[in-house]
C-alpha positions as CSV (number, residue, x, y, z in Angstrom):
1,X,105.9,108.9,107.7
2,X,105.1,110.7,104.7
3,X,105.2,110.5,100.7
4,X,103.2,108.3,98.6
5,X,106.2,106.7,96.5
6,X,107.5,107.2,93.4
7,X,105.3,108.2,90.2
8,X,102.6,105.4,89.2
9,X,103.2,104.0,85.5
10,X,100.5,105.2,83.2
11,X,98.9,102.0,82.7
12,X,98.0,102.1,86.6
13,X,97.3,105.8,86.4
14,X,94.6,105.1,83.6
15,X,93.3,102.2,85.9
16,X,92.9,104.7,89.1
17,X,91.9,107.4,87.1
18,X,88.8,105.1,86.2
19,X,87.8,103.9,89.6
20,X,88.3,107.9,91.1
21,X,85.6,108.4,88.3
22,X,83.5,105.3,89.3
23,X,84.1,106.8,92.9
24,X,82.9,110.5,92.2
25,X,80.1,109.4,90.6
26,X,79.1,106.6,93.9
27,X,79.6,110.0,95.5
28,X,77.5,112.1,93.2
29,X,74.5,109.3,93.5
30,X,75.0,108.9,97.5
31,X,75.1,112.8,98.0
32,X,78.0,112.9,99.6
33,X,80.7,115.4,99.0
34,X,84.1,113.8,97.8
35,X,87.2,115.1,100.3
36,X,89.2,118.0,99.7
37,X,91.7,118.0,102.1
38,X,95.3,119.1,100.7
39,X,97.2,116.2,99.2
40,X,93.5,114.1,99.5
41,X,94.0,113.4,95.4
42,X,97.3,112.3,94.7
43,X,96.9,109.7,97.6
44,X,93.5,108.9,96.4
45,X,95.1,108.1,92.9
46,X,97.9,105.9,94.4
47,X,95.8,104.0,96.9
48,X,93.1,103.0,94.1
49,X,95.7,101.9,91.7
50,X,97.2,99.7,94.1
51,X,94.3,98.1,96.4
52,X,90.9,96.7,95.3
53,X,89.8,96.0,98.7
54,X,89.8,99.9,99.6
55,X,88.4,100.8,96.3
56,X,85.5,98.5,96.1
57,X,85.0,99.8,99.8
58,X,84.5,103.2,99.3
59,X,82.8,102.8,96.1
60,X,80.0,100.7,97.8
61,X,80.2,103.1,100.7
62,X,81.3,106.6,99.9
63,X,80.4,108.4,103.0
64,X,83.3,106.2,104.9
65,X,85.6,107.9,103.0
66,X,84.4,111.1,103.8
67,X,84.1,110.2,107.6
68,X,87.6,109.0,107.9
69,X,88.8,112.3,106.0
70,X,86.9,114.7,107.2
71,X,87.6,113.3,110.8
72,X,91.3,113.0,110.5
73,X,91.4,109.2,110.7
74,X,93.4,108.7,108.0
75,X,96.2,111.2,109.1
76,X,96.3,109.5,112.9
77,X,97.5,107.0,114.5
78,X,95.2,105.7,117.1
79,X,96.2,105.0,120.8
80,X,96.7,102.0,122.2
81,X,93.0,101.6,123.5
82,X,91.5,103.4,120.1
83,X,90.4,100.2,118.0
84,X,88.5,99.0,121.5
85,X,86.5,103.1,122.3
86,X,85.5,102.9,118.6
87,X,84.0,99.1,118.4
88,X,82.6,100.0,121.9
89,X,80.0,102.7,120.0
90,X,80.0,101.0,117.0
91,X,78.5,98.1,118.9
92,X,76.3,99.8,121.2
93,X,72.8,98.8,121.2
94,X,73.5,95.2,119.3
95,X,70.2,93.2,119.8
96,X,71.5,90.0,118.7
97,X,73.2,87.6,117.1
98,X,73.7,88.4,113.5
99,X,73.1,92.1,114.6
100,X,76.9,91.5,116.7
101,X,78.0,89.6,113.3
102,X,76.9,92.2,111.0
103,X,78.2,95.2,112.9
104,X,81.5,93.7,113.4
105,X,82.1,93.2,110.0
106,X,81.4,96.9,109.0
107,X,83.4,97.8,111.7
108,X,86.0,95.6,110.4
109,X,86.2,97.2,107.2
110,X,85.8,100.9,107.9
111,X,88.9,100.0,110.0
112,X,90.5,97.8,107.1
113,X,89.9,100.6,104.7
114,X,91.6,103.0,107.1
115,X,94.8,100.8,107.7
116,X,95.5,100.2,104.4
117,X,94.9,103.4,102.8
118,X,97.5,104.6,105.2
119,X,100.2,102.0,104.0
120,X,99.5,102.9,100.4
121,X,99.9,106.7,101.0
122,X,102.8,106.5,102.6
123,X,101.5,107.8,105.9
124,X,102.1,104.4,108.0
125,X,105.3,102.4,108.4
126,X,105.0,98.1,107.8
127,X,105.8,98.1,111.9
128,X,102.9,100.6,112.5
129,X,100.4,98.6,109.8
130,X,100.8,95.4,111.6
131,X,100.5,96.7,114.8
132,X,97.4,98.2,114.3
133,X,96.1,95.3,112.1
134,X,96.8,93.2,115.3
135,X,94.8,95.8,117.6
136,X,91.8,95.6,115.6
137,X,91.9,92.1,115.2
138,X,91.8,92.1,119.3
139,X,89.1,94.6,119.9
140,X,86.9,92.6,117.5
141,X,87.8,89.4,119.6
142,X,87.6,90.8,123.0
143,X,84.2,92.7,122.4
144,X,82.5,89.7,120.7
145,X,83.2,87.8,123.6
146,X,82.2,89.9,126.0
147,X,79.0,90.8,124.4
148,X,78.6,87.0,123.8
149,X,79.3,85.4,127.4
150,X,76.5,87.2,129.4
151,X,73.8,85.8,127.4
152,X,75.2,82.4,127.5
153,X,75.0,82.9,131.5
154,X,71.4,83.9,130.5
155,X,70.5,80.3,129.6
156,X,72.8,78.4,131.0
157,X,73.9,80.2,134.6
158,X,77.5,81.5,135.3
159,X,80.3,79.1,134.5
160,X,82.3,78.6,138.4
161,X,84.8,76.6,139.8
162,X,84.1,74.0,142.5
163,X,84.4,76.7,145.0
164,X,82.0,79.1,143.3
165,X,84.9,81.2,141.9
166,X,83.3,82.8,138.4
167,X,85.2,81.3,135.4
168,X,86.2,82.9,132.4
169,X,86.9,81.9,128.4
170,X,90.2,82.9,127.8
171,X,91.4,83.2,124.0
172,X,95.4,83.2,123.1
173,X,96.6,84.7,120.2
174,X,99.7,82.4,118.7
175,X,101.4,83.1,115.1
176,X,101.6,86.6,113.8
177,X,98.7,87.7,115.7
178,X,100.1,86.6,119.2
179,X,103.6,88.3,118.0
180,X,101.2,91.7,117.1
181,X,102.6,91.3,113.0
182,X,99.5,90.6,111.7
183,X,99.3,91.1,108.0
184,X,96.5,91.9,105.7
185,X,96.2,88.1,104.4
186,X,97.1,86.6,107.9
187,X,94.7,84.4,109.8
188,X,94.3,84.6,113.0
189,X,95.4,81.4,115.3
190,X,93.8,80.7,118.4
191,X,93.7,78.5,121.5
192,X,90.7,78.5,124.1
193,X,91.3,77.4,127.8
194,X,89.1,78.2,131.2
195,X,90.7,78.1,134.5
196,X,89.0,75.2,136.2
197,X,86.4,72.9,136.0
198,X,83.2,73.1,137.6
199,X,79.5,74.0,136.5
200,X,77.4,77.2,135.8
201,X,75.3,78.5,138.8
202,X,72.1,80.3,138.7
203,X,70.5,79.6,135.3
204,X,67.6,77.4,134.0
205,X,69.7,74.8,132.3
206,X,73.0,74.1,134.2
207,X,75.8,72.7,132.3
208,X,79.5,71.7,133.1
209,X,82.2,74.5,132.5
210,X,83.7,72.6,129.2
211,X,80.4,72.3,127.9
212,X,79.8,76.0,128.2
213,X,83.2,77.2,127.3
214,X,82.8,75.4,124.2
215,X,79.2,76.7,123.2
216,X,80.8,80.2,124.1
217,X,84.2,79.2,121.8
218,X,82.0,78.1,119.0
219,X,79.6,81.4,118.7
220,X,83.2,83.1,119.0
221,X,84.5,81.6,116.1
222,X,80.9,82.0,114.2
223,X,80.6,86.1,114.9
224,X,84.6,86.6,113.8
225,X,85.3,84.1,111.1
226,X,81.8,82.9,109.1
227,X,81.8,84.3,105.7
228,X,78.3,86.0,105.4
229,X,77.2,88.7,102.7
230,X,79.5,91.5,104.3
231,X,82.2,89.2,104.5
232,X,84.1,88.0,107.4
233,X,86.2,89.5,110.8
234,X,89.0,87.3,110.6
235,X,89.6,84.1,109.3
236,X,90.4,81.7,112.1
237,X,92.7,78.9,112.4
238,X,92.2,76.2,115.2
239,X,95.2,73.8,114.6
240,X,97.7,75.1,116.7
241,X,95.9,73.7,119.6
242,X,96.7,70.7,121.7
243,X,96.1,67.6,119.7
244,X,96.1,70.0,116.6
245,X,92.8,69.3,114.3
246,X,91.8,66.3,116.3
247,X,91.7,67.8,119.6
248,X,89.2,69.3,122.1
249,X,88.1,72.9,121.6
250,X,88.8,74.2,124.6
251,X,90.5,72.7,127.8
252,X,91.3,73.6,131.1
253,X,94.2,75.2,132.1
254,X,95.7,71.8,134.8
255,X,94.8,69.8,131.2
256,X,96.9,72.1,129.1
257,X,99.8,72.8,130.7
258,X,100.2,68.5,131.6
259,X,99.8,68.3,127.5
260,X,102.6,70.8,126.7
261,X,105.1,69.6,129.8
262,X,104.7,66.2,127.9
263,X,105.0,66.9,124.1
């Protein structure tokens, strides 16, 4: 898709005509070298009159906008495992907890930047916007917890079944995320199960597979959706779960699927 729209009104030219100033001079004071790629400008103009979110972004960070022009990222669309390579080396190396948080969040809005300065240029269609939105919002997910359920295991052993099957957290997407039309204002709701019950194996402090699910659930919800000083990942709403607001975090799958047989 291409085309950035009809002409901007001159009140909101003189408004992006100011921040591309506040941006050149960000630029001038991080030594970076604003993009010059053809049609860069007029797309610069449009996006900055229309989206605070990208402009305060690049502003604070100018070399992101020169990284996702001068690598092409604003002119692609990625593939379907693209979101999940890119978190992978944006996240190698994380030595702990708020190290995970922190990185995440920039990650989130390099990528946030990206997806909507493509829908404000014109170079992304509403379909592909979403879509992506809802990829990101999964890599983000899907690499927190995996980068979060080994060290659990380190304290606590790994969570297995009564037969010494290992056990895993699983997280369901429901509402716009679990339909992949996730918006820019959407949260994201969630429901957390495990398999089977049972108890970790192998570690110094043993525990019963809800009790470590939920631990695991909680530091989930903690990396993705606590605001911090860079913001958050994702907001994250829990009431869609069985027994909504007053229910259990997490639950097996035998007690979830006896709850929605019977509502």
């Amino acid at each position: 898709m291409t085309g950035g729209g009809p002409p901007l009104p001159e009140r909101l030219r003189a408004e992006a005509d100011a921040t591309a100033e506040r941006l050149r001079e960000a630029c001038r004071q991080a030594g970076v070298l604003p993009p010059v790629q053809p049609g860069f400008q007029d797309s610069l103009q449009r996006v900055l009159a229309f989206s605070d979110f990208v402009a305060e972004g690049v502003i604070q960070e100018p070399a992101l906008l020169a990284e996702l022009a001068g690598g092409g990222d604003l002119d692609r669309v990625y593939p379907p495992d693209g979101f999940r390579i890119r978190a992978t080396a944006f996240l190698a190396g994380t030595a702990n907890l708020d190290e995970l948080s922190a990185r995440l969040r920039r990650f989130r809005r390099r990528e946030m930047v990206r997806i909507a300065w493509r829908d404000l240029a014109g170079r992304a269609d509403l379909t592909e916007t979403t879509a992506e939105r809802s990829a990101l919002a999964e890599a983000c997910l899907d690499l927190a917890l995996e980068w979060l359920h080994p060290r659990l295991c380190a304290d606590h052993g790994e969570p297995c079944s009564a037969d010494g099957r290992p056990q895993h957290l699983v997280v369901m997407a429901l509402g716009k995320l679990g339909a992949r039309e996730l918006n820019f204002s959407s949260d994201v709701d969630l429901v957390f199960a495990y398999p089977a019950a049972g108890e970790t194996r192998g570690g110094p402090a043993p525990i019963d597979n809800t009790d470590f699910f939920t631990r695991l659930a909680r530091r989930l919800i903690r990396v993705i959706g606590e605001v911090t000083a860079e913001g958050f990942v994702f907001r994250i709403d829990l009431r869609l779960r069985p027994f909504g607001e007053g229910g259990p975090l997490v639950m097996g799958f035998d007690a979830m699927e006896r709850y929605y047989q019977e509502q």
